[in-house]
Backbone as JSON Lines, residues from 0, in Angstrom:
{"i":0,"aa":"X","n":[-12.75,-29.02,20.55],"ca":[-12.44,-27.65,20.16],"c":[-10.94,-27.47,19.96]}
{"i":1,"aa":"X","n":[-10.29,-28.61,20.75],"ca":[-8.66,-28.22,20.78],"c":[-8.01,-28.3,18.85]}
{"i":2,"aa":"X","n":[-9.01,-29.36,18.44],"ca":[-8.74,-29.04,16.19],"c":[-9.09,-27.67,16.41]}
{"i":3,"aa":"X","n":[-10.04,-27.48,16.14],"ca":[-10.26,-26.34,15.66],"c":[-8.78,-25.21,16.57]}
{"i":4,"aa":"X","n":[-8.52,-25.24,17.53],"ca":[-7.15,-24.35,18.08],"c":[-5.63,-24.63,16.98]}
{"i":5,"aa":"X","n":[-5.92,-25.56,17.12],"ca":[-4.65,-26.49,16.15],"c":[-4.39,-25.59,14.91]}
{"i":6,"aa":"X","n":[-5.9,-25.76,14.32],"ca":[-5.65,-25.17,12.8],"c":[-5.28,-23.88,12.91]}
{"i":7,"aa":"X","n":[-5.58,-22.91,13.73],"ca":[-5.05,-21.82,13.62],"c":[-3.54,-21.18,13.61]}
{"i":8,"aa":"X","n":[-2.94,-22.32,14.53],"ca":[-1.42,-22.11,14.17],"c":[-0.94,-22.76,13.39]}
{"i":9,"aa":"X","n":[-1.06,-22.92,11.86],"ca":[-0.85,-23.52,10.98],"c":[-0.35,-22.31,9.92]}
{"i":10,"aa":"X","n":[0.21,-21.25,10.71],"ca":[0.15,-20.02,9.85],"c":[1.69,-19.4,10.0]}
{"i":11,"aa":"X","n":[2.17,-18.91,9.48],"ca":[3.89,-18.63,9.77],"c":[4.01,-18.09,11.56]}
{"i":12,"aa":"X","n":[5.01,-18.45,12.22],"ca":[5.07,-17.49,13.11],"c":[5.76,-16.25,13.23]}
{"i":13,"aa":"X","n":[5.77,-15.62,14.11],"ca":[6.53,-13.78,13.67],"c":[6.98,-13.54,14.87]}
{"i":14,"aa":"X","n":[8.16,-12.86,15.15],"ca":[8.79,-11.95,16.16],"c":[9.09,-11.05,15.2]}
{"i":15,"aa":"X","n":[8.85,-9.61,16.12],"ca":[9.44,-8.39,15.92],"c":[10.3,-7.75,16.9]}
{"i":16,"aa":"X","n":[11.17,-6.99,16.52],"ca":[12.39,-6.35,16.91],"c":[11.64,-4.79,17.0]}
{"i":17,"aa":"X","n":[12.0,-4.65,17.97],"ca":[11.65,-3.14,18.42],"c":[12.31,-2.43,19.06]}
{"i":18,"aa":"X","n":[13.81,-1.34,19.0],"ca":[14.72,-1.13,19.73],"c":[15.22,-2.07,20.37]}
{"i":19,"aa":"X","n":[15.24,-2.06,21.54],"ca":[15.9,-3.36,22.22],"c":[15.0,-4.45,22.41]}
{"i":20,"aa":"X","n":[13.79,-4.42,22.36],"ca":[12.84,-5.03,22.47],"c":[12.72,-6.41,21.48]}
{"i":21,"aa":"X","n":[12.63,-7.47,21.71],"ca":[11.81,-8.32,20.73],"c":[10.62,-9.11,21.47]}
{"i":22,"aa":"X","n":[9.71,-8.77,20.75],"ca":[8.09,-9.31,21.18],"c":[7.81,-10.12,20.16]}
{"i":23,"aa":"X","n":[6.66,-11.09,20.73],"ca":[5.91,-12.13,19.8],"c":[4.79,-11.5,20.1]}
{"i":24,"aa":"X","n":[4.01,-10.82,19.04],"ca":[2.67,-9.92,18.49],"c":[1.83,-10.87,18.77]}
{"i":25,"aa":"X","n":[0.34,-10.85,19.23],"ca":[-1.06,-11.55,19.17],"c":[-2.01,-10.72,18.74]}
{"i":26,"aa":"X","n":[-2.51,-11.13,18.02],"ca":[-3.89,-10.73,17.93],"c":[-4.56,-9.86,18.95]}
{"i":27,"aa":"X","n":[-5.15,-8.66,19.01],"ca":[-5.77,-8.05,19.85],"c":[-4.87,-7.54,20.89]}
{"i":28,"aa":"X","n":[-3.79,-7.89,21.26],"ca":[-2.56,-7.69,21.93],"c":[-1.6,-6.48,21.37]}
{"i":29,"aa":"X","n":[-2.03,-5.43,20.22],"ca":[-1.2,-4.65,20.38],"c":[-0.06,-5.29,18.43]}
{"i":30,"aa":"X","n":[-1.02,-6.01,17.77],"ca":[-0.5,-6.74,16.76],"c":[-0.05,-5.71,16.29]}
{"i":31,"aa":"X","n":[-1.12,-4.96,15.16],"ca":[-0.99,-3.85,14.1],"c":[0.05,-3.09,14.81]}
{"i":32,"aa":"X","n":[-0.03,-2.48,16.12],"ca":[1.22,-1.67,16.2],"c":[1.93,-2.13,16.64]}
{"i":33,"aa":"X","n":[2.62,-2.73,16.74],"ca":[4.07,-3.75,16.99],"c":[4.33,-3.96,15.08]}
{"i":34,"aa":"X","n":[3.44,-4.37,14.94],"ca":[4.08,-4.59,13.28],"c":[4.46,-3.52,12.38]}
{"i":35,"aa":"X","n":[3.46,-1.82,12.88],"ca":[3.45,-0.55,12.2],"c":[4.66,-0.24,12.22]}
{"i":36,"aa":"X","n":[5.41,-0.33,13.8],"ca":[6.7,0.41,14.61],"c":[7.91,-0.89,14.7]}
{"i":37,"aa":"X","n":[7.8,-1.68,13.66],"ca":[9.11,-2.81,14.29],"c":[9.95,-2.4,13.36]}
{"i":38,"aa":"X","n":[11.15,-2.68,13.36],"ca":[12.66,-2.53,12.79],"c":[12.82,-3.77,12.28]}
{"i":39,"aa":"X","n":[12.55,-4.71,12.74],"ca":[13.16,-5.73,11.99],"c":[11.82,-7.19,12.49]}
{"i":40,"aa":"X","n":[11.3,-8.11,11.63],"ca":[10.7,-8.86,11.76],"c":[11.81,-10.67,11.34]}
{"i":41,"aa":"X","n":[11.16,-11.59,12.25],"ca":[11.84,-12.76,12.18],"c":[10.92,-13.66,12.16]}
{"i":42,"aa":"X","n":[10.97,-14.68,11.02],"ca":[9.5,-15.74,10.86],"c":[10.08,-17.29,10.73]}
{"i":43,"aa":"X","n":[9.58,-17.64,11.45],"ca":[9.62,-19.66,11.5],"c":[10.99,-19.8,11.91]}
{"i":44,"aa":"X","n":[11.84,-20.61,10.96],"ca":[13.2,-21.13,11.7],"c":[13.86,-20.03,12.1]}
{"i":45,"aa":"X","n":[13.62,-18.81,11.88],"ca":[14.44,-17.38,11.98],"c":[14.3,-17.15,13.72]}
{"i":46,"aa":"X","n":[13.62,-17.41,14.09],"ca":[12.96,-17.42,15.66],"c":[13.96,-18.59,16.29]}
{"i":47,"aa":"X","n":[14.11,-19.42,15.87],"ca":[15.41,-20.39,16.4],"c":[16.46,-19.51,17.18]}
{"i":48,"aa":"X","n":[17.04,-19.17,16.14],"ca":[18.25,-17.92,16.89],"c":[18.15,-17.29,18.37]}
{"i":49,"aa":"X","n":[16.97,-16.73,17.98],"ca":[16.85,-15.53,19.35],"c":[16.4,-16.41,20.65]}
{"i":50,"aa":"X","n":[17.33,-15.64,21.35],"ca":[17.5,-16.6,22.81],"c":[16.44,-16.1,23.78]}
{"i":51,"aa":"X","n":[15.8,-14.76,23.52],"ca":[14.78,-14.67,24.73],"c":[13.54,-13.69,23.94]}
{"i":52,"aa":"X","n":[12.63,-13.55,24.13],"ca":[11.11,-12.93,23.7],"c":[10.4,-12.2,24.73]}
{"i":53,"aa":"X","n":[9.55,-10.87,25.0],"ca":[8.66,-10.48,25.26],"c":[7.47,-11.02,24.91]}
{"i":54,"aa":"X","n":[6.3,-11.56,25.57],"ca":[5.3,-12.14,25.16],"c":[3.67,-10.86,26.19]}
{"i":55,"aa":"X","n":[3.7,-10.24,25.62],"ca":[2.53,-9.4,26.34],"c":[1.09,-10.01,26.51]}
{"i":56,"aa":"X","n":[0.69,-10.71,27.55],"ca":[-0.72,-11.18,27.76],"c":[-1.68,-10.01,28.24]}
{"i":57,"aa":"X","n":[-2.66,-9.91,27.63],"ca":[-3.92,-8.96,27.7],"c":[-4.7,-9.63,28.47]}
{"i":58,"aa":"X","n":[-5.75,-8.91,29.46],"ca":[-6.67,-9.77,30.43],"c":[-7.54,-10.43,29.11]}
{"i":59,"aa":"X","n":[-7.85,-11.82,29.19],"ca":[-8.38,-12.34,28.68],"c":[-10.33,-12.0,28.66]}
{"i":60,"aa":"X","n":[-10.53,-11.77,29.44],"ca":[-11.97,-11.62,29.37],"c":[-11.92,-10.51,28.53]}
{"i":61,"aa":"X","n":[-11.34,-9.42,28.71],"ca":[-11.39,-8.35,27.85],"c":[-10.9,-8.2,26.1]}
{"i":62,"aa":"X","n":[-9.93,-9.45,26.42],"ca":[-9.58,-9.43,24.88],"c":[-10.15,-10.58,24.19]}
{"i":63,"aa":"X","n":[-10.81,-11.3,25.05],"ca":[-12.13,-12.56,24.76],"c":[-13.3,-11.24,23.21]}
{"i":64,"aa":"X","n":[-13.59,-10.38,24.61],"ca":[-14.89,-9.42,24.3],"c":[-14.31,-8.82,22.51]}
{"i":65,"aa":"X","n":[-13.63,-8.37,22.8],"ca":[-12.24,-7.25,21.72],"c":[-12.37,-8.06,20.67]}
{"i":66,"aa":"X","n":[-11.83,-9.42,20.79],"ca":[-11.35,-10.33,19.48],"c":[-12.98,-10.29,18.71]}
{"i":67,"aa":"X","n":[-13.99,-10.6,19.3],"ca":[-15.14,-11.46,18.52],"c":[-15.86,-10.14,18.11]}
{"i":68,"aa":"X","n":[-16.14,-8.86,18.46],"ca":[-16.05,-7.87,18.03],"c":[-15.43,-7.54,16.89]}
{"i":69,"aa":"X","n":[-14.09,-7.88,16.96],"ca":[-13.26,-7.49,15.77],"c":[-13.2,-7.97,14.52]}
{"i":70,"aa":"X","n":[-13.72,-9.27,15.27],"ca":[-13.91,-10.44,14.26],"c":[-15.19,-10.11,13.58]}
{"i":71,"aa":"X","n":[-16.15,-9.91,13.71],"ca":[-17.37,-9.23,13.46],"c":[-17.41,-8.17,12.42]}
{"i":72,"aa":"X","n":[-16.3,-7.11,13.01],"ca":[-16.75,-5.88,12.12],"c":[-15.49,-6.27,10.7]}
{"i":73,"aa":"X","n":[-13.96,-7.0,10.37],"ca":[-13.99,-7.74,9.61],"c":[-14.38,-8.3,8.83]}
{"i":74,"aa":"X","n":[-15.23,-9.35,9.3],"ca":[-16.58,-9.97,8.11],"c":[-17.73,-9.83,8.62]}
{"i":75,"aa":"X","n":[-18.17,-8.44,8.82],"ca":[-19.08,-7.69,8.71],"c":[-20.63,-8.74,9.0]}
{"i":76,"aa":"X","n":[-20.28,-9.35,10.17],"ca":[-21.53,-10.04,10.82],"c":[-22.12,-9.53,12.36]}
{"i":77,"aa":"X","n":[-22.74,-10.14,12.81],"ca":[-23.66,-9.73,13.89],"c":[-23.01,-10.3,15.33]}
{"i":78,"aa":"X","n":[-22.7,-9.58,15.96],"ca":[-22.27,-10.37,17.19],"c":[-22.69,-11.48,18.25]}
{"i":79,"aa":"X","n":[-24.19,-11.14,18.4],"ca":[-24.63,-12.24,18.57],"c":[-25.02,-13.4,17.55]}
{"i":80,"aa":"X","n":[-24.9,-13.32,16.57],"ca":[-25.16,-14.5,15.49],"c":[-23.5,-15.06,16.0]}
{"i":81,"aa":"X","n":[-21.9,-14.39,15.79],"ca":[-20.71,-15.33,15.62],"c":[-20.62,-15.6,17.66]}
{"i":82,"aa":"X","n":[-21.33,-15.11,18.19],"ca":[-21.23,-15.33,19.83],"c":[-21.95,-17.17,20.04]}
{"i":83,"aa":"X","n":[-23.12,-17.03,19.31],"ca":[-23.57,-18.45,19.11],"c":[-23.17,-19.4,18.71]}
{"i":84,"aa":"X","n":[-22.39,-18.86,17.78],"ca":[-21.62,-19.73,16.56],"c":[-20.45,-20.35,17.69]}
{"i":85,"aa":"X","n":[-19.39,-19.61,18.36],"ca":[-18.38,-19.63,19.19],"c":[-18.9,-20.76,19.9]}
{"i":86,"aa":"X","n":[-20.21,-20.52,21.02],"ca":[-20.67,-21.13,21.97],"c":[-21.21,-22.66,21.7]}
{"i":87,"aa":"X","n":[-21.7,-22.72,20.42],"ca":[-21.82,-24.25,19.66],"c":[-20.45,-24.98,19.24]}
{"i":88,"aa":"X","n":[-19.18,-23.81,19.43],"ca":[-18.47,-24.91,19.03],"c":[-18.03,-24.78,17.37]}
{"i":89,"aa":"X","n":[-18.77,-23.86,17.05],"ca":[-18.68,-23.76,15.2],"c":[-17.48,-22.99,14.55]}
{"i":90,"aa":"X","n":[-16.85,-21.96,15.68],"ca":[-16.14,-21.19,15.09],"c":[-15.65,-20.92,16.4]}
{"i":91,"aa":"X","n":[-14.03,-20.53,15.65],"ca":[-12.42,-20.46,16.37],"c":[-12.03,-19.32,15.29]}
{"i":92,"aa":"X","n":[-11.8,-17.7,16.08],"ca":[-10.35,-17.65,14.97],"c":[-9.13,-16.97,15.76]}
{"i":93,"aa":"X","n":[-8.29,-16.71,15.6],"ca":[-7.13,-15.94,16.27],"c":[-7.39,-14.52,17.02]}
{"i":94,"aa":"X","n":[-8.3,-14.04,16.57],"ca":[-8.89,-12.97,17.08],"c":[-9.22,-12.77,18.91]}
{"i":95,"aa":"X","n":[-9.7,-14.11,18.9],"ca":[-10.09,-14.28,20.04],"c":[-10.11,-15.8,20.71]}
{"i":96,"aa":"X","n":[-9.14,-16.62,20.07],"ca":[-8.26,-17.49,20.3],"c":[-7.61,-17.25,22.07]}
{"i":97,"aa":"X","n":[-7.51,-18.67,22.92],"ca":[-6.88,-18.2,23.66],"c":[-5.21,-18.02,23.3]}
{"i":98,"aa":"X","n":[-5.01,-16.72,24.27],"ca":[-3.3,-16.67,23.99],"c":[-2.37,-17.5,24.56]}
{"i":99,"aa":"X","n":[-2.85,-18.52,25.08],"ca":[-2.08,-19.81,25.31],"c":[-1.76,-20.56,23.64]}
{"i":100,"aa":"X","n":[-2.81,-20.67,22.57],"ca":[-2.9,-21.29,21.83],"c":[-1.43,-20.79,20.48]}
{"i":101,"aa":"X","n":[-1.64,-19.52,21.11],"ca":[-0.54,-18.59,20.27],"c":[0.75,-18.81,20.91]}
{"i":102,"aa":"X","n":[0.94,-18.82,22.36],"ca":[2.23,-19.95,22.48],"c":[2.91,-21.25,22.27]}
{"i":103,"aa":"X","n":[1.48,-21.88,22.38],"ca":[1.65,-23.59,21.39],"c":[2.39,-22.92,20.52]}
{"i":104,"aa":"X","n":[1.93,-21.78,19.46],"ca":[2.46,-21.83,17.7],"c":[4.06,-21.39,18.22]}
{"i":105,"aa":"X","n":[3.82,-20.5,18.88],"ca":[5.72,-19.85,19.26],"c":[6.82,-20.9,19.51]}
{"i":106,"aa":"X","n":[6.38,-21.91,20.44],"ca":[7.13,-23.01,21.3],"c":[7.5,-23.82,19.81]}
{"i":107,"aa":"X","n":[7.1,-24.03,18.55],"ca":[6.98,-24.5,17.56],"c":[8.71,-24.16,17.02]}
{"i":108,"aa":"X","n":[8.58,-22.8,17.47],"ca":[10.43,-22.77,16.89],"c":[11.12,-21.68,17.32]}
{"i":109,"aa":"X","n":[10.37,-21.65,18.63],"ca":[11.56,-20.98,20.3],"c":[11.59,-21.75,21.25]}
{"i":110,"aa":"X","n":[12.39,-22.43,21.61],"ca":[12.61,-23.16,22.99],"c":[13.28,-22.51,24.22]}
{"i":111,"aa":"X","n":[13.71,-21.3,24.04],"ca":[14.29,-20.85,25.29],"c":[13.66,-20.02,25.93]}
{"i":112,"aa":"X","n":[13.94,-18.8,26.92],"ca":[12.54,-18.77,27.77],"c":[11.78,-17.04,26.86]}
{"i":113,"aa":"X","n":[10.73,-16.72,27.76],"ca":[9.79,-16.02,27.37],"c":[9.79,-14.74,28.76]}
{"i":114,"aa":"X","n":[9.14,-13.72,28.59],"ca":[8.79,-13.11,29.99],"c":[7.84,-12.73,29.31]}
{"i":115,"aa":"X","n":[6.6,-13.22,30.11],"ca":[5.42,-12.76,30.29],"c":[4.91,-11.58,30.67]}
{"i":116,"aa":"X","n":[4.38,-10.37,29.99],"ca":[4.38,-9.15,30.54],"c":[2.54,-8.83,30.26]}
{"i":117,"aa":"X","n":[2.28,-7.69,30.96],"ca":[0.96,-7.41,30.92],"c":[1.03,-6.47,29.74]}
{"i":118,"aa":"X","n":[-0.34,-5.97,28.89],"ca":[-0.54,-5.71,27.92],"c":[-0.25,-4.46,28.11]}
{"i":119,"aa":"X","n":[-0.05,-3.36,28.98],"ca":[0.07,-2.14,29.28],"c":[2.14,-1.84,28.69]}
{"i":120,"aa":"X","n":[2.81,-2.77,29.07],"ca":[3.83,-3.18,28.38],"c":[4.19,-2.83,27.08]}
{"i":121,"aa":"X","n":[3.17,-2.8,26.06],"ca":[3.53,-1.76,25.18],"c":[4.13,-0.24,25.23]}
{"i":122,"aa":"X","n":[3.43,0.12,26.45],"ca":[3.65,1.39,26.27],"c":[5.3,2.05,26.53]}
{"i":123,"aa":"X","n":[5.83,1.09,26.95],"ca":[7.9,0.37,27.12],"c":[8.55,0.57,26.09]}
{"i":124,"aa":"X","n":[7.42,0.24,24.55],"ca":[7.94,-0.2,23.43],"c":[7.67,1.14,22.72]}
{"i":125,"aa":"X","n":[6.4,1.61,22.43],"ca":[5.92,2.55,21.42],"c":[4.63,3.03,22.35]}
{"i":126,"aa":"X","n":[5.01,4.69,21.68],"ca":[3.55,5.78,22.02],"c":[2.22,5.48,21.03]}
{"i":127,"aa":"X","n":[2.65,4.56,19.95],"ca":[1.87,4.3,18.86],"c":[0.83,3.7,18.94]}
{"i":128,"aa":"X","n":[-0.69,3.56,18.78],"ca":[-1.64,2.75,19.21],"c":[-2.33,2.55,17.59]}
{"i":129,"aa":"X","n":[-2.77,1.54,17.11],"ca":[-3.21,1.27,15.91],"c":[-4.44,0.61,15.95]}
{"i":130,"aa":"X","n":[-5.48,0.16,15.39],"ca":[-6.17,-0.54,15.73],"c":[-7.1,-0.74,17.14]}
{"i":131,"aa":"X","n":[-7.24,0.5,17.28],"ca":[-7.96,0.42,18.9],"c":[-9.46,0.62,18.86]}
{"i":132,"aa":"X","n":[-10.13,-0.78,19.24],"ca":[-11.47,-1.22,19.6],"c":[-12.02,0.19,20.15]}
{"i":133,"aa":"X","n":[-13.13,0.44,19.01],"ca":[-14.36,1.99,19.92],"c":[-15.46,1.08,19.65]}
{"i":134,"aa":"X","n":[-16.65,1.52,20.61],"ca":[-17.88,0.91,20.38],"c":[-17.85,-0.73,20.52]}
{"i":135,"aa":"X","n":[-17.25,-1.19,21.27],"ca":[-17.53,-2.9,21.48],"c":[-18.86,-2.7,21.94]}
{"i":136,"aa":"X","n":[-19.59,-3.94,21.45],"ca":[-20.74,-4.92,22.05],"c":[-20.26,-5.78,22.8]}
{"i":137,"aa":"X","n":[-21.24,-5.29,24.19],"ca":[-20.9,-6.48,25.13],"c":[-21.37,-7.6,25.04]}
{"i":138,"aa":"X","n":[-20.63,-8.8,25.51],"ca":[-21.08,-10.23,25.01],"c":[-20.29,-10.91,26.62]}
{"i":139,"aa":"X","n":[-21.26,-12.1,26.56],"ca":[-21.07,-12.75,27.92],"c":[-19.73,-13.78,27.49]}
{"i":140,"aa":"X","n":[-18.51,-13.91,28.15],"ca":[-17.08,-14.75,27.82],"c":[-17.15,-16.16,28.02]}
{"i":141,"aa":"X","n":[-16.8,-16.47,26.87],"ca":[-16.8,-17.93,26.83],"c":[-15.73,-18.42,27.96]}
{"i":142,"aa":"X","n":[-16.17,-19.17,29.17],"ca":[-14.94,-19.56,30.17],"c":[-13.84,-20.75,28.98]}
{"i":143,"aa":"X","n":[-14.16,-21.15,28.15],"ca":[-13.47,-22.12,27.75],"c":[-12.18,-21.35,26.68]}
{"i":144,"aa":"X","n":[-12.13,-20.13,26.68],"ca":[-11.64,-19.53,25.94],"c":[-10.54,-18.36,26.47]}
{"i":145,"aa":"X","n":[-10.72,-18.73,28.19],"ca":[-10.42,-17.44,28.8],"c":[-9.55,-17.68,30.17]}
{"i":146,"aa":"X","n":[-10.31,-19.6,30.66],"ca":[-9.72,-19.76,31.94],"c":[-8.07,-20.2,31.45]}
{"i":147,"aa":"X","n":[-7.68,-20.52,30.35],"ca":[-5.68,-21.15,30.03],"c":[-5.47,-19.75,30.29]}
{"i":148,"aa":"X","n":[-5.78,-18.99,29.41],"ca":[-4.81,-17.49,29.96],"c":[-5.22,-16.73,31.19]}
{"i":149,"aa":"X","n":[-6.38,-16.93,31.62],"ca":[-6.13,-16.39,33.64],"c":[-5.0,-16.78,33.99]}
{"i":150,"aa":"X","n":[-4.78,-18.06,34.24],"ca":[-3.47,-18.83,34.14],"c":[-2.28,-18.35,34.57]}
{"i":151,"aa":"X","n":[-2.45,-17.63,32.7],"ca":[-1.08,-16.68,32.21],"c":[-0.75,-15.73,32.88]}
{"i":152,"aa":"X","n":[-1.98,-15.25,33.25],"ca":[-1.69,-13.24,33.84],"c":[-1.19,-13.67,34.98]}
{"i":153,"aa":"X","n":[-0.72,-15.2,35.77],"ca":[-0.39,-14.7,37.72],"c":[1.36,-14.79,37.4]}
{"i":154,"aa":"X","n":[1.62,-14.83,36.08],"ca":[3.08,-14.86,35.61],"c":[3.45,-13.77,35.07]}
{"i":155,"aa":"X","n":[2.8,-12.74,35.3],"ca":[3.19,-11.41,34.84],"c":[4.65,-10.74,35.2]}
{"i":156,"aa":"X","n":[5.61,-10.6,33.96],"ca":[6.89,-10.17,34.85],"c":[7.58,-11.16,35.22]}
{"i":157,"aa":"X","n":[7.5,-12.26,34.72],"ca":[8.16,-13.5,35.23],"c":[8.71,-14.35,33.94]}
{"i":158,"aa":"X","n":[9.7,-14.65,33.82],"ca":[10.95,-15.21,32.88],"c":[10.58,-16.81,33.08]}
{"i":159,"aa":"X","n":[10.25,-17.28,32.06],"ca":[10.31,-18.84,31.99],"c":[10.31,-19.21,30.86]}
{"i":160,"aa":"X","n":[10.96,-20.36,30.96],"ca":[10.96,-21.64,30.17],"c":[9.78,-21.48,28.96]}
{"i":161,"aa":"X","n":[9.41,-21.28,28.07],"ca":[7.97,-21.47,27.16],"c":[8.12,-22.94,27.3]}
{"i":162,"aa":"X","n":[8.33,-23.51,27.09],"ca":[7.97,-25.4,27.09],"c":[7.7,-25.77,28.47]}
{"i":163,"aa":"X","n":[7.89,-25.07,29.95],"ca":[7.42,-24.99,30.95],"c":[6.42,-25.0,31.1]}
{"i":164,"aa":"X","n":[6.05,-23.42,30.37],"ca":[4.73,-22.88,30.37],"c":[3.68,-23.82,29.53]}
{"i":165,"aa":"X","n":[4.14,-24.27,28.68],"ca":[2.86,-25.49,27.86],"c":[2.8,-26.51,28.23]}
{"i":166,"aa":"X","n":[3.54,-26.97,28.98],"ca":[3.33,-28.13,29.82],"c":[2.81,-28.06,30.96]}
{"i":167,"aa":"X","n":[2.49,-26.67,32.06],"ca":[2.36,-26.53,32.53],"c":[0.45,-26.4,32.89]}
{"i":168,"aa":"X","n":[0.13,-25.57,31.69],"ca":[-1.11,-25.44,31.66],"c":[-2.15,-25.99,30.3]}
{"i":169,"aa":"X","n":[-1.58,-27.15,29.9],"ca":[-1.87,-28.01,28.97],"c":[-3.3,-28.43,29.19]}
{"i":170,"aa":"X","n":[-3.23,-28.84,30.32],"ca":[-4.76,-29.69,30.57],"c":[-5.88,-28.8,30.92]}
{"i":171,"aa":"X","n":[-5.24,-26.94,31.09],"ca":[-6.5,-26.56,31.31],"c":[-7.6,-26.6,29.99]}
{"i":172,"aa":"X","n":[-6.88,-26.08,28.79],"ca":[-7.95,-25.98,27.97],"c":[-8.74,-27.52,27.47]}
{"i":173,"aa":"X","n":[-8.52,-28.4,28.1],"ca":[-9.22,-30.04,27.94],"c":[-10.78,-29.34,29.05]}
């Protein structure tokens, strides 16, 4: 499954500038509005420069549920039909990607450190909410999709190294 993770960061990466703020956006994390409300956006070698990042992790089980939902009403399929699909192994997308996998792509061209913040952390940045999940279908969480970023959340508020952090919890998603 770790190809199929691979291919997904094969896609530009992005920081946004938000008052004093600069965050690296995820999927389901508060993307659309971070991108609605940013001042200034920075992509691939442009991310070199900046010496430190906000990285907001969302509880994973919940943004497990959020992503494949979202993903669903998108291309307008059935949740349990892409829940099966997930669980065979057939389908990966960023939606509901773990957010470890979205730091692999960051570490790609930021090496200095990160602070890990909880998803409520937006509300620091902007009153703005865009894109907010009504009516989810509940669906049972893929652990293979959810235990790298448990991980993440006991670093909440905590300044590190990103190349720390991927080395650190590398072998969970094996």
């Amino acid at each position: 499954m770790l190809i199929h993770w691979n291919n997904l960061i094969n896609t530009d990466c992005l920081i946004v500038k938000i008052g004093p703020h600069t965050v690296y956006p995820i999927f389901r994390v508060g993307y659309s509005t971070l991108l609605s409300v940013c001042d200034q956006k920075y992509v691939n070698n442009q991310i070199k420069k900046i010496d430190h990042i906000d990285v907001m992790i969302r509880d994973p089980e919940e943004r497990f549920v959020s992503g494949v939902n979202e993903y669903c009403r998108q291309n307008k399929l059935q949740v349990d039909e892409v829940y099966k699909a997930i669980q065979n192994g057939d389908l990966v997308d960023r939606h509901f990607a773990p957010q470890y996998i979205w730091l692999m792509h960051l570490s790609k061209y930021h090496k200095a450190s990160i602070t890990i913040r909880p998803f409520n952390y937006i509300n620091k940045i902007t009153n703005a909410h865009k894109n907010k999940s009504k009516n989810k279908i509940s669906i049972p969480v893929c652990r293979s999709f959810v235990a790298v970023d448990q991980c993440l959340t006991k670093h909440y508020n905590q300044t590190m190294s990103l190349d720390e952090i991927i080395r650190r919890y590398r072998n969970v998603l094996s």
